[in-house]
N, C-alpha and C positions, 0 to 999 in steps of 0.2 A: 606338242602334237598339232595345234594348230598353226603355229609359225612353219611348221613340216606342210602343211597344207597349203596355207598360201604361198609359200614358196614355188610348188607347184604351182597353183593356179599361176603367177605370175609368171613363170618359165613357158606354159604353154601360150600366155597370151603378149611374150614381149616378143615374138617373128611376127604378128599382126600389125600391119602396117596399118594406124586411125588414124583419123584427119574427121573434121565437123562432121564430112561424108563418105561416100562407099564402103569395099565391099568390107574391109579392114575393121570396119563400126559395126557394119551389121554382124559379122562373123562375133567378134568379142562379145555383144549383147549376147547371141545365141549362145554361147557358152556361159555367160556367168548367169542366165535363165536357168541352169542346169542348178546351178546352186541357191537362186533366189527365185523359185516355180512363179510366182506371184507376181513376177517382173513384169510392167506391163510396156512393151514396145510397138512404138508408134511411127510411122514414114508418113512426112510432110512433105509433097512433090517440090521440088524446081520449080523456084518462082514466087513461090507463095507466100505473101507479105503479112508480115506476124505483126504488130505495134509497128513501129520504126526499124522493120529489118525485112531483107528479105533474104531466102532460105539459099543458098547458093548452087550451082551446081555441080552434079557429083561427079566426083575426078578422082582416078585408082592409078596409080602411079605402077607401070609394068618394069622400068629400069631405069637408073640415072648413074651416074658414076663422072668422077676426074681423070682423066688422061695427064700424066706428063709428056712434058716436050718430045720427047721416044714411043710415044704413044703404050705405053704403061697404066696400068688403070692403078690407081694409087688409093680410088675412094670407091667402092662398089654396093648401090643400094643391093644388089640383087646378093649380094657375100652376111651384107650387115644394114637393118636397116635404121640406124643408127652410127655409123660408121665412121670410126674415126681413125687417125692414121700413126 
């Protein structure tokens, strides 16, 4: 039953595009807050220098994809974001 669950959980959250930032991160947290209420999340702006780091900026990937020579899309984020061929 619970391998049945996480299953799920992981099928609704592997089309979420994450990366360190955007909207792809904050959507995931919201959803697995549904499962762990007590989640406590936190947004550190653009810029903001932690120890030896600073927090980068956020960037949401809307399309990328390979063209072949025929101009064929062969690799398409927006099909799989993951995508291989």
């Amino acid at each position: 039953m619970i391998g049945d669950m996480i299953y799920e959980l992981l099928r609704e959250l592997f089309p979420l595009c994450r990366s360190i930032t955007g909207n792809g991160t904050r959507e995931t947290l919201k959803r697995l807050s549904r499962i762990v209420p007590l989640l406590a999340i936190h947004e550190v702006p653009s810029g903001t220098k932690i120890f030896d780091w600073i927090v980068p900026r956020e960037w949401n990937i809307k399309d990328g994809y390979i063209e072949d020579l025929s101009g064929n899309r062969i690799i398409s984020f927006m099909e799989n974001n993951l995508h291989y061929s």
